[in-house]
KOLFIDO-397911 format. One record per residue: x, y, z of N, C-alpha, C in turn; residue in one letter. Coordinates in steps of 0.05 Angstrom, whole numbers, padded with zeros to 5 digits. Atoms other than C-alpha are relative to their C-alpha. Last residue first. Layout:
% KOLFIDO-397911
[rec [X Y Z] [X Y Z] [X Y Z] a]
...
This chain:
% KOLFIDO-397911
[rec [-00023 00024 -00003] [02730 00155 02719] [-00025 -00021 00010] x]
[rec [00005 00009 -00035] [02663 00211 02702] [00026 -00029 -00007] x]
[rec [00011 00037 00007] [02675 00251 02643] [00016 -00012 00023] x]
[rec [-00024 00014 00006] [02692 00330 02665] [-00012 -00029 00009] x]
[rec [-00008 00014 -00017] [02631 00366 02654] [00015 -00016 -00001] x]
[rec [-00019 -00006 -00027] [02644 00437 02623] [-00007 -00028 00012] x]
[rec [00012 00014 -00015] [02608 00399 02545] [00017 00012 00032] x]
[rec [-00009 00024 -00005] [02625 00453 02493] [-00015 -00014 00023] x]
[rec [00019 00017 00010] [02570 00505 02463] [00022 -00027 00012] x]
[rec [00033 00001 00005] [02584 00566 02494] [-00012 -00022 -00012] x]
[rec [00014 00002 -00018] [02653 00551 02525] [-00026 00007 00001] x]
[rec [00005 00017 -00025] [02686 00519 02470] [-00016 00003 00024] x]
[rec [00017 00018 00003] [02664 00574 02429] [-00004 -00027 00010] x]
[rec [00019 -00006 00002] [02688 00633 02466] [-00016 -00022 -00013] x]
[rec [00019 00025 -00013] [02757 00600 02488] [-00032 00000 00005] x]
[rec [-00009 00039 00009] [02800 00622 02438] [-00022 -00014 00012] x]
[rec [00015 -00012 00025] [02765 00707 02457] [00002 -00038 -00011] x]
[rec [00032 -00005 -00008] [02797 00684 02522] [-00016 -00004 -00015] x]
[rec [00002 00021 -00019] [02870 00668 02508] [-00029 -00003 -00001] x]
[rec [00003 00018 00024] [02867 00725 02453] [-00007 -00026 00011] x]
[rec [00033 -00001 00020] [02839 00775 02510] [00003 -00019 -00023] x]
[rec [00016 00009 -00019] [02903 00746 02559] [-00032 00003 -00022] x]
[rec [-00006 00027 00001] [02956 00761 02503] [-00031 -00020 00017] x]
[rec [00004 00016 00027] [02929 00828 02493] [00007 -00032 -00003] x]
[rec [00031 -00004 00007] [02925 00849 02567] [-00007 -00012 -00026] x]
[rec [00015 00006 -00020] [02994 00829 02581] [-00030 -00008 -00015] x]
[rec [-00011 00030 00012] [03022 00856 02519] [-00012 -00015 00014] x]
[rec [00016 00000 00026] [02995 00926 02537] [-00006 -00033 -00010] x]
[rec [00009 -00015 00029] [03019 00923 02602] [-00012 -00009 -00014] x]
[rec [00018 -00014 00015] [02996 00909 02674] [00000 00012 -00031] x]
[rec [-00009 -00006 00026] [03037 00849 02693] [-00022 00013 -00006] x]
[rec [-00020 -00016 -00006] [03022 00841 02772] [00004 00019 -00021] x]
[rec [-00026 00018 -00005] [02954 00811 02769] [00014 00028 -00001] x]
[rec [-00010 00010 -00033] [02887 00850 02792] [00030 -00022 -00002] x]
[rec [00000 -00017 -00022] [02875 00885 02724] [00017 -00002 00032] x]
[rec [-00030 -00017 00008] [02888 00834 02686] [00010 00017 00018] x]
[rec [-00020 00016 -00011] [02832 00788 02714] [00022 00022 -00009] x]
[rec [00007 00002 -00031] [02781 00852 02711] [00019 -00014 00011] x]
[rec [-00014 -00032 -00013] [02801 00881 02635] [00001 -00014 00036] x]
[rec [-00041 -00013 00003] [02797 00806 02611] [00006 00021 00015] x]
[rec [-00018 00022 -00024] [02733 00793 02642] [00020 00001 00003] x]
[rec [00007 -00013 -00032] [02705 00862 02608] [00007 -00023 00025] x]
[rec [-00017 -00027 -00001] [02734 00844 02537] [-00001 00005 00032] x]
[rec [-00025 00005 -00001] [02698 00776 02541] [00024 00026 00002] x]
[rec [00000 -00001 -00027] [02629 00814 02556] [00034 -00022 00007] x]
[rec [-00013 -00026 -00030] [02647 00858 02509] [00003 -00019 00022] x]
[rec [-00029 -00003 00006] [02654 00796 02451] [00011 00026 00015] x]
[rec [-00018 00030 -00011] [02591 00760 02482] [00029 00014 00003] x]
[rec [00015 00007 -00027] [02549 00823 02477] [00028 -00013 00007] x]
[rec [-00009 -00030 -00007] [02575 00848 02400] [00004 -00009 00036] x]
[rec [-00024 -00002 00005] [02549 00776 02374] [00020 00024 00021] x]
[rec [-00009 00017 -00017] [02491 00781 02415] [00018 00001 -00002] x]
[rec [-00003 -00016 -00026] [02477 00856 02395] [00006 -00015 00013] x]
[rec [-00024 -00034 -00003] [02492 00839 02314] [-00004 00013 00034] x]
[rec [-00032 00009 -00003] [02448 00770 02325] [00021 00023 00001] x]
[rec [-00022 00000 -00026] [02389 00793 02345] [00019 00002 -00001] x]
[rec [-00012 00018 -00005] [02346 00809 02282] [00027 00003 00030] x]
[rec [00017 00024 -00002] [02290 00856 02279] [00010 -00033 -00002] x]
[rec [00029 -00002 -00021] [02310 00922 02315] [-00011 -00035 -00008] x]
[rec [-00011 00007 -00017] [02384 00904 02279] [-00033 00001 00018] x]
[rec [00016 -00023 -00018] [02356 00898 02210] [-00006 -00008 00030] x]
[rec [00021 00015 -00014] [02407 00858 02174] [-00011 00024 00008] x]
[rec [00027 -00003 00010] [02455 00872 02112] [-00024 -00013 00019] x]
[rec [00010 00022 00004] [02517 00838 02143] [-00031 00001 -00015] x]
[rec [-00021 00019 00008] [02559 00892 02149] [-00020 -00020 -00018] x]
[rec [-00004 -00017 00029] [02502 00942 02167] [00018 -00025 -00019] x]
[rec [00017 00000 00018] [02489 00896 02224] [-00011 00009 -00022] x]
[rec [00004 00026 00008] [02555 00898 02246] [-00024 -00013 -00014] x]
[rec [-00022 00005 00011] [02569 00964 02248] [-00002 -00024 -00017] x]
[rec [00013 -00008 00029] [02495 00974 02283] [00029 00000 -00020] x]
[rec [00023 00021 00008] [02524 00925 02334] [-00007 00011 -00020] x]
[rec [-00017 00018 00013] [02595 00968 02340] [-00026 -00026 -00014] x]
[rec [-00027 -00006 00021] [02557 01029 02360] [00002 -00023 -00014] x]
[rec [00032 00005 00024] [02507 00980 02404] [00010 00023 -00019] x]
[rec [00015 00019 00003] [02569 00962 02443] [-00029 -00001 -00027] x]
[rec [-00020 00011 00022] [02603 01026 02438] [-00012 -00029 -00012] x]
[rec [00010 -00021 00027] [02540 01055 02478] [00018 -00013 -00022] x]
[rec [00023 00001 00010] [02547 00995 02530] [-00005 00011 -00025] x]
[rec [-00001 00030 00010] [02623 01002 02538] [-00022 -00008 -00009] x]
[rec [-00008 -00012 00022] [02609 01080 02556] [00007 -00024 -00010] x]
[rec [00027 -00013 00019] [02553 01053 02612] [00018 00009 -00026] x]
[rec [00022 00018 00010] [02608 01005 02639] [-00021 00008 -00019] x]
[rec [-00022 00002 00008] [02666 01068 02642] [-00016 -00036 -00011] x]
[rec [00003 -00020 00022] [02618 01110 02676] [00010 -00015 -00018] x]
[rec [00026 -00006 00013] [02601 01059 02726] [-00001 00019 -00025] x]
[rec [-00005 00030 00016] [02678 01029 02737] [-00027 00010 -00019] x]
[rec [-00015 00000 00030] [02698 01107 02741] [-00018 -00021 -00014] x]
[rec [00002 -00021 00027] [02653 01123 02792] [00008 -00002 -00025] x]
[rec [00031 00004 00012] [02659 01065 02832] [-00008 00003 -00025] x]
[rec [00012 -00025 -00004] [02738 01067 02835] [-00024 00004 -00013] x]
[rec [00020 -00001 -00029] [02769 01004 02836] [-00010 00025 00010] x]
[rec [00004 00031 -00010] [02776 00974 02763] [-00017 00003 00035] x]
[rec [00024 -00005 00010] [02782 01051 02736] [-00018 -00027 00015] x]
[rec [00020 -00031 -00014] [02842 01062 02775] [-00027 -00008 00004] x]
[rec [00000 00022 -00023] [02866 00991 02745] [-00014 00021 00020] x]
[rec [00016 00025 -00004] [02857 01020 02681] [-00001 -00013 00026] x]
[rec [00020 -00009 -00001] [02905 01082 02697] [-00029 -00013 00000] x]
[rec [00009 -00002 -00045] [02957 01048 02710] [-00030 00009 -00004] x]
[rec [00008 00025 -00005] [02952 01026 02624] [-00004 -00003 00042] x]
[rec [00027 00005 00008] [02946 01100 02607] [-00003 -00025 00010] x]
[rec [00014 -00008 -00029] [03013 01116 02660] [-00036 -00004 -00017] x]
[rec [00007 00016 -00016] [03045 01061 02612] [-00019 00014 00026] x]
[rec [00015 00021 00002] [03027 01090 02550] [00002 -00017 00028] x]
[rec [-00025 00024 00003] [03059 01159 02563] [-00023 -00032 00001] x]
[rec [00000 00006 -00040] [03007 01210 02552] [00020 -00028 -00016] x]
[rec [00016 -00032 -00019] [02983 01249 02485] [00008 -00015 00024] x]
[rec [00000 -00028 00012] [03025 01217 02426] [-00010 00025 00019] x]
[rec [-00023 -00010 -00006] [03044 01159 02468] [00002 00030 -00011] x]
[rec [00000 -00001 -00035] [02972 01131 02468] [00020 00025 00000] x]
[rec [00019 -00025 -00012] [02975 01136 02388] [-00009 00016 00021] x]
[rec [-00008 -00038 00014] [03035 01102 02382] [-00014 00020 00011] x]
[rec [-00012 -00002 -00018] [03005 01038 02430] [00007 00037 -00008] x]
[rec [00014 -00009 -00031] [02940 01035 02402] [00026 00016 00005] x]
[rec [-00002 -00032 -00009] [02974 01019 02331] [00004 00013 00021] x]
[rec [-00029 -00014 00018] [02985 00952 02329] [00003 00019 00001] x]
[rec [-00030 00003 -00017] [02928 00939 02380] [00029 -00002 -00010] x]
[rec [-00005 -00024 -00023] [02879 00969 02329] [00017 -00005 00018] x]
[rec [-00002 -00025 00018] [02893 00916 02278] [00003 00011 00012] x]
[rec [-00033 00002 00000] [02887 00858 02334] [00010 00022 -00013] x]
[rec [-00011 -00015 -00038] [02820 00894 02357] [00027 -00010 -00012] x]
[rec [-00012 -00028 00002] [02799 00891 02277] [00006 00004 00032] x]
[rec [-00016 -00016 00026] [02814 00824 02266] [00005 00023 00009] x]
[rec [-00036 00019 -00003] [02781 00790 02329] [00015 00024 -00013] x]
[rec [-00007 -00005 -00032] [02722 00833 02316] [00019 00000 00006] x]
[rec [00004 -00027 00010] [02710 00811 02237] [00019 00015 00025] x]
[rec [-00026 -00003 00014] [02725 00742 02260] [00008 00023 -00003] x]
[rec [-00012 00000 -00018] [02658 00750 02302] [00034 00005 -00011] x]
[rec [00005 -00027 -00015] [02628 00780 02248] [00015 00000 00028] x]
[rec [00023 00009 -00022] [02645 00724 02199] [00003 00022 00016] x]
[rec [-00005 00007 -00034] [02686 00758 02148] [-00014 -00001 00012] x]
[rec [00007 00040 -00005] [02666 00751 02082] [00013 00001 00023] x]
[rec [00029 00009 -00010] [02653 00837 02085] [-00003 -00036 -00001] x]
[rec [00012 00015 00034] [02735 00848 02090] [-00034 -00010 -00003] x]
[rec [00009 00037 00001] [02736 00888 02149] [-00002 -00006 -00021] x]
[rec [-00024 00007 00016] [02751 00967 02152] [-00002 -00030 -00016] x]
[rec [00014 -00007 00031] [02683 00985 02181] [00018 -00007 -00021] x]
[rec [00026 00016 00015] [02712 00943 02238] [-00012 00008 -00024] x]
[rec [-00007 00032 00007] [02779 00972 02244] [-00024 -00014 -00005] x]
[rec [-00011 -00011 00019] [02744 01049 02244] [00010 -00023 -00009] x]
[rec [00023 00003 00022] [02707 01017 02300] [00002 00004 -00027] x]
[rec [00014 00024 00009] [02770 01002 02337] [-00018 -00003 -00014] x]
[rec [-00019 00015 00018] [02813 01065 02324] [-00026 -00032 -00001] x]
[rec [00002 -00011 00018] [02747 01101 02362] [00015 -00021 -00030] x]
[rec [00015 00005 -00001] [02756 01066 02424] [-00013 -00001 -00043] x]
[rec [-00003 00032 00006] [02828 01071 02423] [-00028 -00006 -00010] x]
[rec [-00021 -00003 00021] [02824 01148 02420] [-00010 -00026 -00011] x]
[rec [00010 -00006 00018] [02761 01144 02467] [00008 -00001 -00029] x]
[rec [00004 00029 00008] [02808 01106 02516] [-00018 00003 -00019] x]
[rec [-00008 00012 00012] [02846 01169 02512] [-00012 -00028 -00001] x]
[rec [-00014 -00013 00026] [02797 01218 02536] [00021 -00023 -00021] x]
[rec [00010 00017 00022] [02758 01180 02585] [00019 00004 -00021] x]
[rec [00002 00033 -00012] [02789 01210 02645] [00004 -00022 -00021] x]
[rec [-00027 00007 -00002] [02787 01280 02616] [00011 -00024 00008] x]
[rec [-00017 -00007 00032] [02721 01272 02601] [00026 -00001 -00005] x]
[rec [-00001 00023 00011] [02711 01246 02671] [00001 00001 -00029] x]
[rec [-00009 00016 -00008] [02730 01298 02704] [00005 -00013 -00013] x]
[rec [-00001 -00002 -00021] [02696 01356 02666] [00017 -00016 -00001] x]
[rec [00030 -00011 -00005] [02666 01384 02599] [00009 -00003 00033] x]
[rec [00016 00014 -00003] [02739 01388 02572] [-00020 00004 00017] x]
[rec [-00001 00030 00006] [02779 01426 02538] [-00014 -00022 00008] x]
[rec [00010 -00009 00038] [02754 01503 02544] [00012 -00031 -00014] x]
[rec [00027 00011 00015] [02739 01470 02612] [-00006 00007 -00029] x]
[rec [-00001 00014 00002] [02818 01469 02634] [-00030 -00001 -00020] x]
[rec [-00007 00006 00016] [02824 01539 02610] [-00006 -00030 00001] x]
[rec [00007 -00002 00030] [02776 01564 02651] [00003 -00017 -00019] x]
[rec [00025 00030 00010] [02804 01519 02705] [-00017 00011 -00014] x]
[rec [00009 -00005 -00015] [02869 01556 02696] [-00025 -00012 00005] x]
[rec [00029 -00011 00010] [02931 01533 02679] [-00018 00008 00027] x]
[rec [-00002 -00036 -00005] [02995 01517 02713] [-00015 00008 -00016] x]
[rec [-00013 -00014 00032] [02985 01448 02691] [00013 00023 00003] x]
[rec [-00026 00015 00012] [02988 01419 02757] [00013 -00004 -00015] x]
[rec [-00027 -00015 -00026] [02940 01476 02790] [00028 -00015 -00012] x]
[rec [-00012 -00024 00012] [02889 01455 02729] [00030 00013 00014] x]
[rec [-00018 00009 00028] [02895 01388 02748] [00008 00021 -00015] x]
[rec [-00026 00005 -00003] [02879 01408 02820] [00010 -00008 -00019] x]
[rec [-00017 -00029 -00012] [02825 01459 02812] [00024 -00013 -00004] x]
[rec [-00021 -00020 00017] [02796 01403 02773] [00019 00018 00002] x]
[rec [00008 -00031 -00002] [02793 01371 02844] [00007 -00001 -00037] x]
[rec [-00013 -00002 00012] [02824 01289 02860] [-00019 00032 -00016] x]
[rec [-00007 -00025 -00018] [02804 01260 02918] [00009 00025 -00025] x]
[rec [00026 -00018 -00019] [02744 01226 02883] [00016 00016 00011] x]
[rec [00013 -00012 00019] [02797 01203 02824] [-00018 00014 00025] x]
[rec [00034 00006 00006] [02846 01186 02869] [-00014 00012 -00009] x]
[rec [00013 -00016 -00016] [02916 01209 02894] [-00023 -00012 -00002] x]
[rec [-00018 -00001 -00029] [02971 01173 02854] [-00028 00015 00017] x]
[rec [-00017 00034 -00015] [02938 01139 02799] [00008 00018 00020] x]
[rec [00029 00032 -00012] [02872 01193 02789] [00017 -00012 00007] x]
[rec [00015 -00005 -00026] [02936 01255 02797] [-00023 -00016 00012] x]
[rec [-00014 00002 -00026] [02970 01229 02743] [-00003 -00004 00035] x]
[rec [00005 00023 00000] [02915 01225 02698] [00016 -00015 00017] x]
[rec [00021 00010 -00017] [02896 01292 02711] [00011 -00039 00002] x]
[rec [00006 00003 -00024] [02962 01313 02702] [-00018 -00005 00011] x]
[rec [-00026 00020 -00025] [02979 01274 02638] [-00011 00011 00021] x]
[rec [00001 00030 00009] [02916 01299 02603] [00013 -00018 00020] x]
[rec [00019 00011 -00027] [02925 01370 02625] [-00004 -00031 -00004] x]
[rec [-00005 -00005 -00028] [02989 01367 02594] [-00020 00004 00016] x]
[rec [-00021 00033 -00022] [02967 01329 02534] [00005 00013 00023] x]
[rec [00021 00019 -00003] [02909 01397 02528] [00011 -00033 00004] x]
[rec [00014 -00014 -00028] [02961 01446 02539] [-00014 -00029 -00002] x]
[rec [-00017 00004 -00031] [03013 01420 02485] [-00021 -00005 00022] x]
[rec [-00006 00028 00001] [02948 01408 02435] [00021 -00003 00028] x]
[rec [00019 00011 -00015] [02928 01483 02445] [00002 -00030 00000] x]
[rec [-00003 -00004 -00026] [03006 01505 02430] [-00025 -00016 00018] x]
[rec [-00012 00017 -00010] [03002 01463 02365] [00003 00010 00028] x]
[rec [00007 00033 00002] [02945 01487 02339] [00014 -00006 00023] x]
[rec [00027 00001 -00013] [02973 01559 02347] [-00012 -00021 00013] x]
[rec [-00011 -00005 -00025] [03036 01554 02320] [-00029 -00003 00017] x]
[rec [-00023 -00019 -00011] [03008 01520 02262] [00002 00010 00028] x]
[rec [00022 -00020 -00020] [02985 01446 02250] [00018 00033 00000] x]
[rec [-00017 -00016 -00022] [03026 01424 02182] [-00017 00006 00020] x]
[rec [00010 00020 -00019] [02977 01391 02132] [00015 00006 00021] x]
[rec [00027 -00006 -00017] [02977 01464 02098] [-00006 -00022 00010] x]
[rec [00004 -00014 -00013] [03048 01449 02082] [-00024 00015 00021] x]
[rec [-00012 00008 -00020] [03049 01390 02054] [00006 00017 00023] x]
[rec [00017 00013 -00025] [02997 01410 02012] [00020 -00012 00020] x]
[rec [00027 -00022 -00011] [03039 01472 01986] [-00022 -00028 00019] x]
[rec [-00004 -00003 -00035] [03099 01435 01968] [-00017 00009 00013] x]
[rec [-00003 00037 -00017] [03087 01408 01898] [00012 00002 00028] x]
[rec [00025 00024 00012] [03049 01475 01874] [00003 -00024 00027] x]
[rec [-00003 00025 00026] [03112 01513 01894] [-00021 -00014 00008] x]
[rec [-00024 00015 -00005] [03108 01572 01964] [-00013 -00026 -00035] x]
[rec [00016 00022 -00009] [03064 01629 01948] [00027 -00020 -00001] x]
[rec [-00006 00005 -00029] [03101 01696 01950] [-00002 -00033 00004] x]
[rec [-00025 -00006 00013] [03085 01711 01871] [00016 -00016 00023] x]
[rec [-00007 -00008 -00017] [03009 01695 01880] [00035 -00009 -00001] x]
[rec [00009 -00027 -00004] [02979 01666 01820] [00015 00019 00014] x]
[rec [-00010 -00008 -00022] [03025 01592 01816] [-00009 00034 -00002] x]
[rec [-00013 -00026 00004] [02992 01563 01753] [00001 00014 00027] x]
């Protein structure tokens, strides 16, 4: 029963309050536009040369405003690989539970790399997110912040996995080896990719399936090539 005389029809009303309003949507503008110019300003200039003063200066903001979005630099830095970060664990809790854990993995990064790309594009153009990795590749700062936030996801995605599988991660290994092996293949990939020509998306995904193929061959096969 429609109380309020003004109110807009029953069968239109939640589609309406899923709407952001004016409001919302102005603090979202601001916050992609600092986004893009900080992220701008790490590929062309450098993250150490690189000032809040000056991302705020490239928004035409102010660096109030920048910190009512983020804590600093490297928040803003991080920001969209958090997006992705995020989509991926959300793909793992997703999993069918007879999925081997490694399988599990596989699955949900291919899942999330269906998406990734949209979601990139919603706050920064996807290809200045994928320069931006290579930033991260040779700039101390980044690689160390950007190793220790791969760690935490790491043991994230381990208690994921050992929930999955009904284990108790303090007293069984496997959910931090598993997790281990399948960063430390993520983190060879990001390094060879990095330093070739082809930096997109496709790139990178074709190269981690290559890889991820050659995880059990190369933990339990024979590397010596049989003697002529």
């Amino acid at each position: 029963m429609n109380v309020a005389g003004t109110s807009a029809p029953p069968e239109t009303a939640p589609a309406a309050a899923s709407r952001p309003g004016l409001r919302e949507l102005k603090k979202q503008r601001t916050r992609d536009l600092l986004l893009r110019s900080a992220l701008e300003l790490f590929t062309e200039r450098g993250y150490e040369e690189t000032t809040v003063d000056d991302i705020a200066e490239a928004a035409d903001v102010s660096q109030r405003t920048f910190f009512r979005y983020f804590a600093s630099k490297e928040d803003a830095a991080f920001f969209v690989s958090r997006l992705a970060e995020s989509r991926f664990v959300d793909a793992v809790l997703a999993r069918p539970p007879e999925e081997a854990p490694l399988d599990a993995l596989r699955m949900a990064l291919a899942e999330s790399w269906n998406t990734i790309g949209e979601s990139v594009e919603q706050l920064v153009p996807l290809e200045l997110h994928m320069r931006f990795y290579r930033v991260v590749e040779s700039t101390p700062a980044l690689l160390a912040a950007h190793l220790r936030r791969a760690t935490e996801l790491e043991e994230e995605i381990a208690r994921v996995v050992a929930a999955r599988e009904g284990l108790d991660i303090d007293r069984d290994p496997r959910p931090r080896v598993v997790v281990a092996v399948f960063g430390a293949v993520m983190r060879v990939t990001e390094r060879i990719w990095s330093a070739r020509d082809d930096t997109g998306l496709a790139a990178l995904r074709d190269l981690t399936t290559t890889y991820l193929d050659q995880v059990a061959p190369a933990l339990t096969g024979n590397w010596r090539r049989a003697e002529t």
